[in-house]
Every structure is written in structure tokens, then in C-alpha cells.
N, C-alpha and C positions, 0 to 999 in steps of 0.2 A: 676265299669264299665269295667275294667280290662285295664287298659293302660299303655303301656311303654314307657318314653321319656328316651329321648338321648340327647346328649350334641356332636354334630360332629364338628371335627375339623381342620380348610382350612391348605393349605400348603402341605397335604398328598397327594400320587399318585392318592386314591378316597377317597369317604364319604361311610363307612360300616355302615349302619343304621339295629342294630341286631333287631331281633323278639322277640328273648328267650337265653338267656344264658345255654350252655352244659358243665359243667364240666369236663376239660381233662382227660381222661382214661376211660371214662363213653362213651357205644356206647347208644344210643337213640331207643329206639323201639319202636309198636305200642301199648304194655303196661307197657310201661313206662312217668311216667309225665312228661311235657313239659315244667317246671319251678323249679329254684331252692326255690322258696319259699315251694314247694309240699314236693320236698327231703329234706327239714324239717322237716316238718310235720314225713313222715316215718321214722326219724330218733327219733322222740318220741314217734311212736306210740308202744303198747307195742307186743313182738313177739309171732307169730301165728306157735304152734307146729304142727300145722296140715297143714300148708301151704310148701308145695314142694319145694325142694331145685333148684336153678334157674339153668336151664343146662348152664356149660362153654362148650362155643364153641370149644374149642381148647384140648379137653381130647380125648387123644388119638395121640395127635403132639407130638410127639419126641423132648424133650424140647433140644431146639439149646446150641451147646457150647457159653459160654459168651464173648471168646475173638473172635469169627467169627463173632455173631450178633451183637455186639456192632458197630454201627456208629453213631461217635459223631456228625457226620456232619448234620446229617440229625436233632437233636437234633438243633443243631446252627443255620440250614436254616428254622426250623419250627419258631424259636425264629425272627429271621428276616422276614420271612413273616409278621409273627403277627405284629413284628412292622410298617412294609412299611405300610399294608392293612387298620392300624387304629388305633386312640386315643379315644376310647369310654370311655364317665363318665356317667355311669346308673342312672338315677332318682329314678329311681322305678320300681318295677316288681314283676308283679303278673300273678297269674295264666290264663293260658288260661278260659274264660268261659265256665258251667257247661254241657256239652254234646257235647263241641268244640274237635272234636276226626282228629287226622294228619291223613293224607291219606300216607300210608304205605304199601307193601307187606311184610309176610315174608321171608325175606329173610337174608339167613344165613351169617352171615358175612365170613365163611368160609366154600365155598360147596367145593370146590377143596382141596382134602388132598395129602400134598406133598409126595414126595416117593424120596429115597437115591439118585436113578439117579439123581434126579432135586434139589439134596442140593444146588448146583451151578448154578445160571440158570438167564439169561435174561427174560425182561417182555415185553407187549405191554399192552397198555394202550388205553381204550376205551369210550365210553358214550352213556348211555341208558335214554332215557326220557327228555332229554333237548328239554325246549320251542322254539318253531319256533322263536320267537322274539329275542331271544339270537344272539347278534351280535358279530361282530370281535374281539370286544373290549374284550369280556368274553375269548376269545380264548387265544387276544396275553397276556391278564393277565395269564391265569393260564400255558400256554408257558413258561412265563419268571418265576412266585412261585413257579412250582409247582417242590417240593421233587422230585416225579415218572420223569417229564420230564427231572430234572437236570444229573439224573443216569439213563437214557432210553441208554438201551445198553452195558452198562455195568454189566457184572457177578454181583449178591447178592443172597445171600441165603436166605431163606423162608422169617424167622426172619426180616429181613429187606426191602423186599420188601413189608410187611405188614406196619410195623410201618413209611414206607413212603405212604403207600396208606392211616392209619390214620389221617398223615399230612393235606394229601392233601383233604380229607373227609369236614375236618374244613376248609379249604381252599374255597373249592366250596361252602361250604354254603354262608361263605361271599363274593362271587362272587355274586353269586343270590341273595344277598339284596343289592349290587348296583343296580339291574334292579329292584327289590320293590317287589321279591318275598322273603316275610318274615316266611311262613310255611312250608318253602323249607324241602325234607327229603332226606338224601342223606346218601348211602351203599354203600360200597364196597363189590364185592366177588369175586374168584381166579377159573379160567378155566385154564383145558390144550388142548392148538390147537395140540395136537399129532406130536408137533416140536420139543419135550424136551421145551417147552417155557411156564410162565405163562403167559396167560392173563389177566390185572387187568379190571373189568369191576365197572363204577360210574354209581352207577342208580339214576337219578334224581328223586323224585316225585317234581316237584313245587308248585302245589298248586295257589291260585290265587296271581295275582300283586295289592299291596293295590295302593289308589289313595291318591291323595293332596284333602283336604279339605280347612281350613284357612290359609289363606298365609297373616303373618302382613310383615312391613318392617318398625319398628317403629322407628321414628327419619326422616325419608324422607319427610315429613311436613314441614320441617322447612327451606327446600330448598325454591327459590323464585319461587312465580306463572309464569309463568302453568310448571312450571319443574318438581313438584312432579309428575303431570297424568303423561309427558312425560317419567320421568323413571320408572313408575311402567307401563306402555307399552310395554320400551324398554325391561326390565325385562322377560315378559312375560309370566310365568309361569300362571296358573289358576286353580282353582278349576277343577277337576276330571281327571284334568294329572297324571300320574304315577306317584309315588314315584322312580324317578329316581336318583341316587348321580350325577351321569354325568350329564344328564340335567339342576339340582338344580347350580351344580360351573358352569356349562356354563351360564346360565343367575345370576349369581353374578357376572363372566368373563365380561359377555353384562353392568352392571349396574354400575361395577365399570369405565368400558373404557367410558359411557356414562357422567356418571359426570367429568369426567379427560376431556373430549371433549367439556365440555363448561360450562368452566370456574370456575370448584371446583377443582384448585391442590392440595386441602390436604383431597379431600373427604376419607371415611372410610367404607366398611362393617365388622361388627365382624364376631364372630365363628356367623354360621348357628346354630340354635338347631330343632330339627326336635322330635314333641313329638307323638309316634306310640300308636294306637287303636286297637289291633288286634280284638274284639269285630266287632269293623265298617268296620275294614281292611281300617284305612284311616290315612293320617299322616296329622298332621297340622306343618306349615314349619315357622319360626320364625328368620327375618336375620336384626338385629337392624343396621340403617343406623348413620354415624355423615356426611352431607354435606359437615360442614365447611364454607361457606360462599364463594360468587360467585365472581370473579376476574377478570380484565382484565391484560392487559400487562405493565410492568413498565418498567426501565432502565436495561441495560445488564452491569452486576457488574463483575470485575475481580481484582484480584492483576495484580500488575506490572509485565512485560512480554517482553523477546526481539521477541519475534516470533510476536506476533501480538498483539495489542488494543482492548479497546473494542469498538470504533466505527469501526474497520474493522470485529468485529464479528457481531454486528449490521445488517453490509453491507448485510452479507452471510444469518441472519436470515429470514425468511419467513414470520416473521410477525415483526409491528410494535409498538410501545408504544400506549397505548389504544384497541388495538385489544381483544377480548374474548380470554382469557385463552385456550388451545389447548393441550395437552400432545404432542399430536404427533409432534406438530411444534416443542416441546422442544426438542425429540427426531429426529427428522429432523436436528435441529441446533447439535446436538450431531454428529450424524453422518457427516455430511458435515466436521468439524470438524477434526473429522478420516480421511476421504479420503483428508485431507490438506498431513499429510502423515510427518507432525511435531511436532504430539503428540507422548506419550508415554501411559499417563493415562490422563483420563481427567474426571471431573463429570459435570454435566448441572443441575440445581435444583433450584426451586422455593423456593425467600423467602421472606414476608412479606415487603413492601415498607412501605416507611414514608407516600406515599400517600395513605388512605382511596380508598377502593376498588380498590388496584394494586400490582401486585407483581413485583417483579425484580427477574431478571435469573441471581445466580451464578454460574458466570464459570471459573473450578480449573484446570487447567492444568501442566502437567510435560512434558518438552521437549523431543524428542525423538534426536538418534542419527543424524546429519543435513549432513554429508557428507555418500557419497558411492561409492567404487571404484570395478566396475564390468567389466566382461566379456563376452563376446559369442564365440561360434566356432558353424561353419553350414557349410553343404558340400549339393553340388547342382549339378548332370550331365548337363554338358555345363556351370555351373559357375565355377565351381572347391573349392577350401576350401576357408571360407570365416571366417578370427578373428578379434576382435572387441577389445578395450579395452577405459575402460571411464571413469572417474572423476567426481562429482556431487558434491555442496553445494545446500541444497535444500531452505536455506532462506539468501542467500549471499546478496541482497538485501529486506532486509523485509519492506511489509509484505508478505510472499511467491513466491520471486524470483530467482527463482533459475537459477544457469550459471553450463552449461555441458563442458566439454571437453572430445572431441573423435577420436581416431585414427583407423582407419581400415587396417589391412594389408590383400591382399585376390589374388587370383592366377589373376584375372584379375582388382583389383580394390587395390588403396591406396590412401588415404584422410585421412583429420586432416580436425576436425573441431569446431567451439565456439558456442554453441545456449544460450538462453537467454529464462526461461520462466516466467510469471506472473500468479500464479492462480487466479480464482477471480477476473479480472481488472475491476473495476468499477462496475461489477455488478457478482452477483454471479454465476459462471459458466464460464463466458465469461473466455478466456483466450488469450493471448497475449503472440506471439511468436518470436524472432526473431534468425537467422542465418547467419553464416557466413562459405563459406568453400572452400578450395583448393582440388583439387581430380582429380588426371591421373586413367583412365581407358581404359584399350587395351580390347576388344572384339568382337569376329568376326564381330561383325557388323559395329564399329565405333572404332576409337581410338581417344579421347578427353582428353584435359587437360583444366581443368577448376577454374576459381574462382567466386564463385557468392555470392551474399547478397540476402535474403529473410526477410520479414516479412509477421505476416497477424495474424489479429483475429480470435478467433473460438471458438464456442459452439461446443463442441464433447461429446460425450456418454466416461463411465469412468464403473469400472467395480462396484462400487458402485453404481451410476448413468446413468440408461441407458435409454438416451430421445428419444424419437415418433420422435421430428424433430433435428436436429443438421445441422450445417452452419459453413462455413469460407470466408474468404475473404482478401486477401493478394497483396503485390507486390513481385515483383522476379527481381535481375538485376543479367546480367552474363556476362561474358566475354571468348570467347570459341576458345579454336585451335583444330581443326577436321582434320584428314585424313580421305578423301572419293575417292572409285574407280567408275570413268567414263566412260561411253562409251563403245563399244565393246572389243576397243585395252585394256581398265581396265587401263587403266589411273589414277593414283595417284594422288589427290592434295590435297595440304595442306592450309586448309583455316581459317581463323580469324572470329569470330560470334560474334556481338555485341545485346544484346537479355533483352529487357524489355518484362513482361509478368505483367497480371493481373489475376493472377487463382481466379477462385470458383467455392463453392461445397455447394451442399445441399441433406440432407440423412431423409429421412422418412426412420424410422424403426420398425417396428410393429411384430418382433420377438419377442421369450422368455428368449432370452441371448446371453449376446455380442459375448461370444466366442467358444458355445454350442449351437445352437440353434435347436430347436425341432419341432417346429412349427410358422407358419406366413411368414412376406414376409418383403425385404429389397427393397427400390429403389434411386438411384444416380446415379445424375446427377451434371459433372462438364464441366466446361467451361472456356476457358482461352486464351482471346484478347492480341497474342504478335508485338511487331514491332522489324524487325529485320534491323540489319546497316549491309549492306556486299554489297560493288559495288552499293550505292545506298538504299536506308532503302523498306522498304516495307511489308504489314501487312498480317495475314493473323489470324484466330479464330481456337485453337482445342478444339474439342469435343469428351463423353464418356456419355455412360449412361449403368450403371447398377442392375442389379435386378437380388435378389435371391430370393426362396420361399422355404419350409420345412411342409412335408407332415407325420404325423406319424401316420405308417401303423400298428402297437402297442406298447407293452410299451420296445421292444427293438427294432424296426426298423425305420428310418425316412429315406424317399425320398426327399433328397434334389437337387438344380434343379440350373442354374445360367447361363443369357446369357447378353455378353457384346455387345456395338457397340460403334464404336470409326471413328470420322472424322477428317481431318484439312482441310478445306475451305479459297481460298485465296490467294495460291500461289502454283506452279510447286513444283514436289519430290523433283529436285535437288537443288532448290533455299532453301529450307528447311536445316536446321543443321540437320547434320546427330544423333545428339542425342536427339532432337527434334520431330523425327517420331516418329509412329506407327510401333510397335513390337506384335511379338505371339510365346508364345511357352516359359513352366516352369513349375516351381510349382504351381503359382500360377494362373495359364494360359492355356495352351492344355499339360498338362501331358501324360510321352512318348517320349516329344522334348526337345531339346534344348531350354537354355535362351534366347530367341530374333530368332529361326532360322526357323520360319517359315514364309513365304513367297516370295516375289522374292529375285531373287540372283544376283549378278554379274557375271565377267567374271570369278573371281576366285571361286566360288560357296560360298562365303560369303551373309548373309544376306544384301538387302538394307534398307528396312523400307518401310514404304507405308502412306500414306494419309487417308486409312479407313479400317477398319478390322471388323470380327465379330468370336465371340466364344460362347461354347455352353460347359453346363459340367452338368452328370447326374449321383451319385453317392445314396447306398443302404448303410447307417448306422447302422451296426449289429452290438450291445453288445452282450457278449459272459457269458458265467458263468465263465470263466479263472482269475485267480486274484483277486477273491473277485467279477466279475463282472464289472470289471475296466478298460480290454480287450475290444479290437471292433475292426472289420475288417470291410473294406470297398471297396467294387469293383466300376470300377468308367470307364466311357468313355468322352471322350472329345472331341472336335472338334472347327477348328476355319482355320482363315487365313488372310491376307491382302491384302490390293490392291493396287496398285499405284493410281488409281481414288480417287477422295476425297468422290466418294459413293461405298459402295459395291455390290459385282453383285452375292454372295454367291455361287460362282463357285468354282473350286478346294479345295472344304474341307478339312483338313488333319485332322486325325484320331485317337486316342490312345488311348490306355484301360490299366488296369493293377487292382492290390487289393492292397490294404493301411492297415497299423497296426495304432488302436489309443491305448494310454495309457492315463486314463479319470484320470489324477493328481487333485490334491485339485488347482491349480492353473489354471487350461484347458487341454484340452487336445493335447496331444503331437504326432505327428501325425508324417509316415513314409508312403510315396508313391514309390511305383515301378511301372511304367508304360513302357509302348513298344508303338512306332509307327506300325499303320495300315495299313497306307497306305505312308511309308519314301518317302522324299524327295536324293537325292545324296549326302551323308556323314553323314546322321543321322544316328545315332547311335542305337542301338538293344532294348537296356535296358536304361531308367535313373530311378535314384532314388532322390529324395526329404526329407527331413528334416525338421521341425519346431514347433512351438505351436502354437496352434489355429485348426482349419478346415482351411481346404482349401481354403471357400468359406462361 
């Protein structure tokens, strides 16, 4: 019948599923046989004195000195291709059938004959006859194999630019039999573009793409009903679909994740064998399954551990004892794990329980370093330099309690402060926070010295984890001595603020990354009932609500967009603590201004604060090709302001533009604004610049 099976095997970049084996140094023509079993045969047949000696191509080249053509390299990368592209073990192989003739032109493997000037000489590298259906994939392969494109551009002489076009000759064949063209004929030959340059030209013939005929998957039986129909569904391949390699590992890809997802942790596919008809032009495709037997969930097993238990990994799991077997959930609890931020190594892995149909999850961990003593330095127009410096145990109380200590020295701010956190409390996610801190701060707007206590729960997005909804909810107590200017004459006083609050926030986020984002929209909204003791207690509610959106215009521009409003309802400006209003104007605010200095002023032209504000920010996200691509500039306008009413009346706008440097780090991007007021207020200033990670907004 004429058939050849193969034996392909998983784990490679692809599956090379060959037609006919070429002997290397052997070019193939259209009278020449298309099988080694043929060149056999001619190797016994006995010889014909009357038959013409076969022309070499190359009589009449000026045979190259040996130490110039010699490149080992090309020898070393042909040897590496071969291996990346494939592990074939041949069944069998036999001749094409009797009048099965390749579709071929003549063509000379060498119609360009070199001449001295072009001993030395750069190529370009081209394709003739490639199938419409030839996709990306074929491209960025022979991209990254091919010989010709690793030394594109570089000087070689004749000699060498041939025996790398030979490479690459075997190269593309097995290209074209991951897409299932198995008759594929493929020449090279040498033009000159009258540039002193050779052009290599690859003329494809393809010939047709064979199909899938019998697809077994034997051993998938023995899974439980109806799981077998379900994965040879999920599967999908069928009768008279291509002979794809790509297609064939993506639905083993589909069939393997399919049994992992419910409830076979030790399923198995073997090697694929794939046995070729060139006769029928049809492959039958053979992927022996072992199930394994179908599981639910048992006990979360560990050694002993100071970092955590295993009823607190439990906690953090997604599923519970009894539940269908899941990979992903295991992998879920894996990662959750990591982002604890207490591992070093850790494995998560399924293994047979004492109880009949369950497994238990081994989890191995190695501690990671638990203490960290870090830094910052940031510089802000209108805040002035600002350093940090902080102490961390990250499991001081375990399981995952960590206590910080921090000190800030900064041109208008110095505080010391003790926070307390809990990952995880009670349920996974949830966190638990608490604070404590002393902090003098002089700025035109207020001068406070304060000590306060905070607590409060919260679900927040993590850079691991970044959720649709996130919430907190906390108290705040404080205790506050303010200098505030009054009145026309600018009146000084010094007063005492007694201040319970109840903040919270809730954040839908429907972006595509916490610190990056590219597309979607963010909305938040916070709210916070304080009562304040000064001459008499009395309440009043502030409010904010936020929203950004990210529009991308292609694959290196995004219009992002962001506008705030902000109330307090309840009580007079001046009955308010002065660090208690509403502010505008920064970085992360109307850039161009000052920290806090937009709005009304005093007698001294200091800000006062205000009761309701609104801002507005519209900025063009340009990646650049500078740095790898890593570069982006971003020009931005801003606008906003306050009011002393506790509604706004969106009158006097202030205005600022400028252009921003991002540097897009593996950890976010690191972003530098320079902006200018459009329309200044009396003592703003010309230029500010900006500092930090993240966007802006």
C-alpha cells in the first residue's frame, strides 16, 4: 500500500511527522527517487555504460580556500536544529507508489555564478511558492533555526552562504510537515540584485496537505461514564482535519487539562504515534490514554512548620475534603501560598489517601527570609525630598503576622510609626490591619502634630491577585494640634482636634492590571462618618468617588482618562481640622501644582482646604522602540479645584499640562512627570516635577 509510520515524540518545540527520508548531501530532483529504499535498489543495480554522466552543478566555481569556507558553526547549528525540530523513529518506509511522480521545476540549485568581487558578500533571503495557509507559526520557526537568518548580515563568502542555504533547505521541509504538507519540494538558488548582494531564493513546491483518517485513544474507556464521550469531545480532533502537529499537541494540551479538571490527578497520555499513507495522503493518529482512576479531595498533609499549619492552609484552599479533584485548584493553593511572601520553595502534589476514592495534598515548603529592612527616597515640587526607612518581620506573629516599623524623615513631614498586619484572617484574602503613629507635619497648608490609632479589615487586590470587587472597613482615633490662619487680619490659632472616624471603601475594578493598565475601567467610592470634640463635639460625613477608564488606540497607545469628586457634608470650613479638608494639586492630583495648593487661599496666600473639589486627568500612553521597547512618554492635561461649599460649582478650573517619562520595569512602571500650570494661581510655581512607581492613575 506504500505506508510510513512514525513514532512522534511530546516534550519537543513540534511533532515533525516526515513523508520520505533525504539522505544529507544528497539534493532531491524530479529524477531522482523519493525513497531510501529506491537508492538501494540503484545501488545494486548493475551499471549502464551508455548512460551519461550526471552534470555537477558547481563545475566551473572556483573551488573556495578551506580555511575561509570552513564554518563550524553552521555545522553545530544545523546539528541543533535537527535536534530541537524532532525525535523520529521510522517504522517503515517504502516507496512512493508506481507513477506517484513530485511536482518539481527544474531548477538549478546554482543559477547565480559567483565572480571575485562578490567573494565577500552579504545575502537576503527570500520565498517562492509558500501556501496561503502557512501561518505565523512557520515564520517565527524558521526566524529563530534558520542557519541563513542567524548570519543575515553578516559578510560570508560563496561557500558558505550555500551550505547554510542547504541547512536551511531540510529545515523548511520540516517546517511543512508540521502543517501536513508531506510532498513538500524545496530548492534553493543564488541571484544577484546588482547590489554586490546575493539573493538566496527557497522555492517551495507543497504539494497537497494529507488529512487524519483513524484517530484511536486507547485506554480512554476505562475512565467512568459518560467521561469517555466527554473527552474524546473535548479532544476534538476528527476525521478529515489536517495532519497538523500543532493542532494534534493542542488537543492532547485540551485532553490532558480535561482529565486533571475532574478528578484524574495522575491521568496520563503517551508518545502520539502518527502512522502516514502517502498512497491515501492520510495519517491515522494513535495517542494511548492511562485515566488512572477518578478522585475527590482528601486532607491537606504537611511536616511540621513554624510559618503555618495545615488547617491554616486549609483555610486559604478553594476547595474542600470531598470536593472533585481540580488541578487548577491545586495550583491555586500553590500560588496563594507564594503571594503569602513566606516561602522560598514550596511543591503542592496529589497523593493517594487511605481513603478509597481520595487523595490528599502534599505540601513541602522551605522558609523564605521573614525579616526586611528597606528604603525610599522620592522628591515631589511643593513636597520637597521625602526618605523613608523600615523594618519588617513578616511572620512575627504566626500564622502570617507581620509588625512593621517606620520612620520618615522629609522637608515637610517626620513620623515614626508600628503597623500590624494579618494575611488571611479568617478567611482567605481578608486582611487585618492595624496602626499606630506619631507625625509633625509643616505645609503650607496646615501645620499638625499628631497621634493616632487605626484599624480596619480589607479585601484589596494584590499584585498576584487582582479582584473585580475589593472593600475595607475600619476605625480611626486621633488626636490633633493644628495651626490655622483666620479671618482677613490672618489670624493664627492654635487648636486641639479630637477625631473618631469610621472610613470605607469599595473598588469594582474591571481593568487588565493593577499597576499597568491597558484597557477597562476602575470605580471608588469611599465614605467616612467622623465626630469631631473641639468647643463642643459635632458630626459631619466626607466623601470621594473615583473613576478611571483605559482606552487602547493600538498596540502602543492607550488613552487613559480619570475624574474625581470629593465632599464633606455637615459642618462649616472652619469648624473642620485643618487636616481634614479637601486638597488639589500633585502628583497624583492636578500636575503642574503644588502638593495641596490649589484652591482658596488665605490672607498669607497659603492654601485653606475646602469642603468639595473636582478633578479631571487626560493623558496619551506612548511606548517608544527606545530600550528594548521599555521607554514611553506620556503627555497629560489636568484640571481640577476646590470649594469651600460642600457642593461644587466647577468654576475656576486650574489647568496643567506637561509630558511624562515611563520606564516599563519587570516590577511596573516607574514613571517621571514634568508639568507647568496653565492657568497659576499667585506663587505657583513654573515647572514641577513628579517621581514614582505605578501610573499616575
Amino acid at each position: 500500500m506504500g505506508q510510513t509510520a512514525y513514532r512522534c515524540r511530546r516534550g519537543m518545540l513540534v511533532i515533525l511527522l516526515m513523508g520520505s527520508l533525504i539522505r544529507p548531501g544528497y539534493a532531491q530532483t524530479a529524477d531522482q527517487p523519493a525513497s531510501d529504499s529506491q537508492d538501494i535498489e540503484d545501488f545494486d543495480a548493475p551499471l549502464d555504460p551508455d548512460q551519461p554522466l550526471t552534470e555537477f552543478p558547481d563545475f566551473g566555481v572556483e573551488w573556495p580556500d578551506l580555511n575561509d569556507a570552513t564554518d563550524p558553526v553552521i555545522e553545530e547549528s544545523e546539528a541543533e536544529a535537527a535536534s530541537d525540530l524532532a525525535s523520529e523513529d521510522v517504522i517503515e518506509d517504502q516507496p512512493l507508489p508506481a507513477g506517484e511522480e513530485l511536482l518539481t521545476e527544474n531548477l538549478s540549485l546554482n543559477e547565480y555564478q559567483p565572480t571575485d568581487a562578490l567573494a565577500e558578500t552579504a545575502y537576503r533571503i527570500s520565498f517562492e511558492g509558500l501556501p496561503e495557509t502557512i501561518g505565523d507559526a512557520f515564520n517565527t520557526r524558521f526566524q529563530i533555526l534558520s542557519v541563513l537568518e542567524q548570519y543575515r548580515g553578516e559578510d560570508a563568502n560563496f561557500a558558505q552562504i550555500r551550505r547554510r542555504a542547504q541547512s536551511d533547505t531540510d529545515l523548511v521541509e520540516r517546517l511543512l510537515r508540521i502543517e501536513g504538507y508531506y510532498d513538500a519540494v524545496v530548492q534553493t538558488r543564488f541571484e544577484t540584485d546588482g547590489e554586490e548582494r546575493v539573493s538566496v531564493v527557497i522555492n517551495v513546491q507543497a504539494g497537497p496537505q494529507y488529512e487524519l483518517d483513524a484517530i484511536a485513544l486507547p485506554g480512554l474507556e476505562t475512565a467512568i461514564a459518560p467521561d469517555p464521550q466527554k473527552f474524546r469531545d473535548i479532544f476534538g480532533l476528527q476525521s478529515g482535519a489536517i495532519v497538523n502537529s500543532d493542532r494534534i499537541m493542542d488537543a492532547i494540551g485540551r485532553l490532558d487539562v480535561a482529565m486533571a479538571e475532574n478528578g484524574y490527578p495522575f491521568a496520563e497520555t503517551s508518545e502520539p504515534e502518527l502512522e502516514i499513507d502517502h498512497a491515501e495522503r492520510l495519517g491515522d493518529l494513535d495517542v494511548p490514554v492511562t485515566p488512572g482512576g477518578r478522585f475527590n479531595f482528601g486532607s491537606i498533609v504537611m511536616a511540621q512548620t513554624d510559618l503555618f499549619d495545615a488547617d491554616h492552609v486549609q483555610m486559604i484552599a478553594r476547595f474542600a475534603p470531598g470536593d472533585l479533584y481540580q488541578a487548577s485548584d491545586v495550583e491555586d493553593l500553590r500560588r496563594a501560598l507564594i503571594a503569602t511572601g513566606l516561602v522560598s520553595t514550596i511543591s503542592v502534589d496529589p497523593v493517594v489517601a487511605k481513603d478509597p476514592g481520595a487523595v490528599d495534598i502534599a505540601v513541602n515548603v522551605a522558609p523564605a527570609p521573614l525579616r526586611t529592612i528597606a528604603g525610599e527616597l522620592g522628591y515631589g515640587t511643593g513636597e520637597g525630598v521625602r526618605s523613608a526607612v523600615s523594618w519588617e518581620h513578616r511572620n512575627f506573629f504566626p500564622p502570617e503576622g507581620l509588625i512593621r516599623a517606620t520612620a520618615v524623615l522629609a522637608t515637610q513631614e517626620q513620623s515614626g510609626s508600628i503597623a500590624y498586619r494579618r494575611n488571611n484572617y479568617r478567611r482567605r484574602d481578608n486582611v487585618l490591619n492595624g496602626r499606630t503613629a506619631l507625625s509633625v507635619v509643616d505645609r503650607p497648608a496646615f501645620k499638625a502634630q499628631t497621634f493616632s490609632v487605626a484599624a480596619n479589615i480589607e479585601r484589596q487586590s494584590n499584585l498576584i491577585y487582582q479582584k473585580r470587587w475589593s472593600w475595607s472597613l475600619g476605625v480611626e482615633l486621633l488626636a490633633s494640634r493644628e495651626t490655622d490662619v483666620t479671618g482677613p487680619a490672618a489670624t493664627t490659632a492654635r487648636e486641639t482636634f479630637f477625631i473618631g472616624s469610621l472610613p470605607g471603601s469599595v473598588t469594582f475594578d474591571a481593568s487588565d492590571d493593577l499597576l499597568d493598565p491597558t484597557r477597562g475601567f476602575r470605580l471608588t467610592g469611599r465614605i467616612a462618618p467622623e465626630a469631631s470634640l473641639q468647643d463642643g463635639s459635632f458630626f459631619y460625613v466626607r466623601g470621594q468617588l473615583d473613576g478611571s477608564a483605559y482606552f487602547p488606540v493600538s498596540d502602543k497607545i492607550v488613552l487613559a482618562g480619570r475624574a474625581r469628586f470629593g465632599t464633606i457634608a455637615g459642618a462649616g470650613n472652619n469648624r473642620i481640622a485643618p487636616s481634614r479638608r479637601l486638597y488639589s494639586g500633585g502628583g497624583g492630583s492636578v500636575r503642574g501644582y503644588g502638593y495641596q495648593s490649589i484652591g482658596p487661599r488665605d490672607a498669607n496666600n497659603d492654601p485653606l482646604g475646602g469642603r468639595s473639589l473636582v478633578e479631571f486627568s487626560l493623558e496619551a500612553r506612548v511606548k517608544t522602540g527606545f530600550l528594548g521597547g521599555n521607554l514611553g512618554i506620556v503627555p497629560f492635561v489636568d484640571a481640577g479645584n476646590v470649594y469651600t461649599s460642600s457642593t461644587p460649582d466647577f468654576s475656576g478650573l486650574r489647568y496643567g499640562a506637561g509630558l511624562g517619562v515611563r520606564y516599563y520595569s519587570d516590577f511596573g512602571p516607574i514613571r517621571i512627570d514634568v508639568g507647568t500650570p496653565i492657568n497659576p494661581q499667585p506663587g505657583d510655581t513654573r515647572i514641577a516635577v513628579y517621581v514614582s512607581l505605578g501610573q499616575a492613575f
